[in-house]
C-alpha positions in Angstrom: 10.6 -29.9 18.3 9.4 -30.2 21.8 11.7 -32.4 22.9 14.7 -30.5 21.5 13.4 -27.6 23.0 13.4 -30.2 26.8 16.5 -30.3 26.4 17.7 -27.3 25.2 16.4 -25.1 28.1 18.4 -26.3 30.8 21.0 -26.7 28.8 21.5 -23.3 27.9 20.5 -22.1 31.2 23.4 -24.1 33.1 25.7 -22.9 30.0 24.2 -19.5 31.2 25.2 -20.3 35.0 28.6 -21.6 34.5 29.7 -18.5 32.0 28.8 -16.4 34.6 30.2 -18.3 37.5 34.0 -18.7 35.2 33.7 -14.8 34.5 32.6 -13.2 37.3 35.6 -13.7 39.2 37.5 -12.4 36.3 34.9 -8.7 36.0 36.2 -8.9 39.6 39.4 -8.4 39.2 39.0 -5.9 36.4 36.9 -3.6 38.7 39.5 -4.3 41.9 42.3 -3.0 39.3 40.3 -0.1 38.1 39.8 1.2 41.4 43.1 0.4 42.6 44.3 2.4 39.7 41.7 5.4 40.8 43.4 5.8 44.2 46.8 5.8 42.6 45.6 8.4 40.2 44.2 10.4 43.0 47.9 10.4 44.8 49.7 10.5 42.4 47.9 13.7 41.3 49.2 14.9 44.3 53.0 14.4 43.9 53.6 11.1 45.2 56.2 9.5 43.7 55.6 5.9 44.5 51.8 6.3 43.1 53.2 8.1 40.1 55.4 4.8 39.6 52.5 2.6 40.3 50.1 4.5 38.0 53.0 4.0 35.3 53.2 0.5 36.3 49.0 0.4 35.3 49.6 1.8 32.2 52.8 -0.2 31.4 50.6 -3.5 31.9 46.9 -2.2 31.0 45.8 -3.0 34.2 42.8 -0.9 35.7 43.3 1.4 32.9 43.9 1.3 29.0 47.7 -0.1 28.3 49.3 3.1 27.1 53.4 3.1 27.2 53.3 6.5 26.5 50.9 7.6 29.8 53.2 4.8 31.4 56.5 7.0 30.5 54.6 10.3 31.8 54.2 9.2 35.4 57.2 7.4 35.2 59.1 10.4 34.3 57.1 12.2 37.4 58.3 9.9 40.0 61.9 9.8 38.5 62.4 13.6 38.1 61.4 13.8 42.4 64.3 11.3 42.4 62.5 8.1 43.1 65.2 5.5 41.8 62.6 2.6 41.1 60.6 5.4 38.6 64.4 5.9 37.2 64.6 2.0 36.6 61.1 1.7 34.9 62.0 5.0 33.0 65.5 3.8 31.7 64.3 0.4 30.3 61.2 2.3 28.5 64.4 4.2 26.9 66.1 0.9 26.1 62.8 -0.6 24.9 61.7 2.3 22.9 58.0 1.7 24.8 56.2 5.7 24.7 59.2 6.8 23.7 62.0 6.7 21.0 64.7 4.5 21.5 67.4 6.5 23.4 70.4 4.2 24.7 72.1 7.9 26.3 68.9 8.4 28.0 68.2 5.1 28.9 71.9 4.6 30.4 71.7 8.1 32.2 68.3 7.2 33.9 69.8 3.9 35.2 73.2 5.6 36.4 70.6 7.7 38.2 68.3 4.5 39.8 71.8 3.0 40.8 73.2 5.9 42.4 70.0 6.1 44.6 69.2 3.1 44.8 70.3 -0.2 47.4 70.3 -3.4 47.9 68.3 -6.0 45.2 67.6 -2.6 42.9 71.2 -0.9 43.1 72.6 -4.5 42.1 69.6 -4.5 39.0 70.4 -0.8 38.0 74.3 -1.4 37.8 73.8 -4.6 35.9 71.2 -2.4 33.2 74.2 0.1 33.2 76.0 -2.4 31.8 73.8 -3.8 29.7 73.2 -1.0 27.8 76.7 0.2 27.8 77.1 -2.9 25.1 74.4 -1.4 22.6 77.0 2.5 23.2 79.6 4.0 22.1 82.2 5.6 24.4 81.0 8.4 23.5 77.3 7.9 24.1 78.3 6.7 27.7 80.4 9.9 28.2 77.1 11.8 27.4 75.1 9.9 29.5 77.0 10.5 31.9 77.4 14.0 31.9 73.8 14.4 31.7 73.1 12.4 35.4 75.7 14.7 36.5 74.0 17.8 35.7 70.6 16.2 36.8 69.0 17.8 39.6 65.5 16.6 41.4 62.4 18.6 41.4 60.0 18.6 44.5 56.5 17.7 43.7 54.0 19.9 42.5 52.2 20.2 45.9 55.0 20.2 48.1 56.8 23.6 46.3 52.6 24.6 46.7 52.6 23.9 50.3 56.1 25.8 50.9 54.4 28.7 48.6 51.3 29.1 50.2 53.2 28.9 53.9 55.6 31.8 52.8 52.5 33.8 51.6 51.1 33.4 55.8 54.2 34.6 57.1 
């Protein structure tokens, strides 16, 4: 029994070593995602559009926060009602996917004609060819719908923007 336990010992103790040397890297990267996600959270608490999109990105991936497609869809749906076209993009294939939402082709099809229409170079050329794609899964009908619906979409300014312009009028 001695001798097992000579042996044992520094075994486990260099099993001990090496778990922690292979996982430490990888706690890490969990903590630099969390607070990555934290500072997103912060401005996109705030009204910014591109740290809504991220923060949806977080939740779309479960990085730095719990994966959650429906919180993914919320701050999606932020950045794409301020007009932000990439928010529009991420919003429209969580549409086609049915991800934190039901499956909605008009919806999904209005939010890309939306990300194309704002959209340029790399993501325009994406957006038109998601247009497309889900135009096969439509009817005429459903596209006609679709469409109206991105014509009669407007953009909303941030919450602490329209704040801002408030509490300046209130000065004056």
């Amino acid at each position: 029994m001695n001798s097992l336990w000579r042996i044992a010992a520094p075994v486990t103790c260099v099993a001990v070593i090496c778990g922690a040397a292979i996982l430490w890297p990888i706690y890490k990267e969990k903590a630099k995602l969390a607070a990555t996600a934290k500072v997103y959270r912060a401005h996109a608490e705030q009204g910014d559009a591109n740290s809504q999109n991220r923060l949806g990105n977080a939740y779309l991936k479960g990085q730095g926060v719990p994966l959650n497609y429906a919180e993914a869809v919320r701050w999606y749906r932020k950045a794409a009602d301020q007009g932000y076209a990439l928010a529009q993009f991420d919003l429209a294939f969580m549409y086609y996917r049915g991800q934190g939402v039901p499956r909605d082709y008009v919806l999904a099809h209005m939010w890309m004609g939306l990300a194309a229409s704002r959209a340029s170079g790399d993501l325009k050329d994406n957006s038109v060819s998601g247009q497309h794609l889900f135009a096969q899964q439509m009817t005429a009908e459903q596209i006609a719908e679709a469409e109206r619906l991105a014509g009669e979409w407007k953009p909303r300014e941030p919450p602490s923007a329209a704040g801002d312009r408030d509490n300046r009028s209130l000065t004056r």
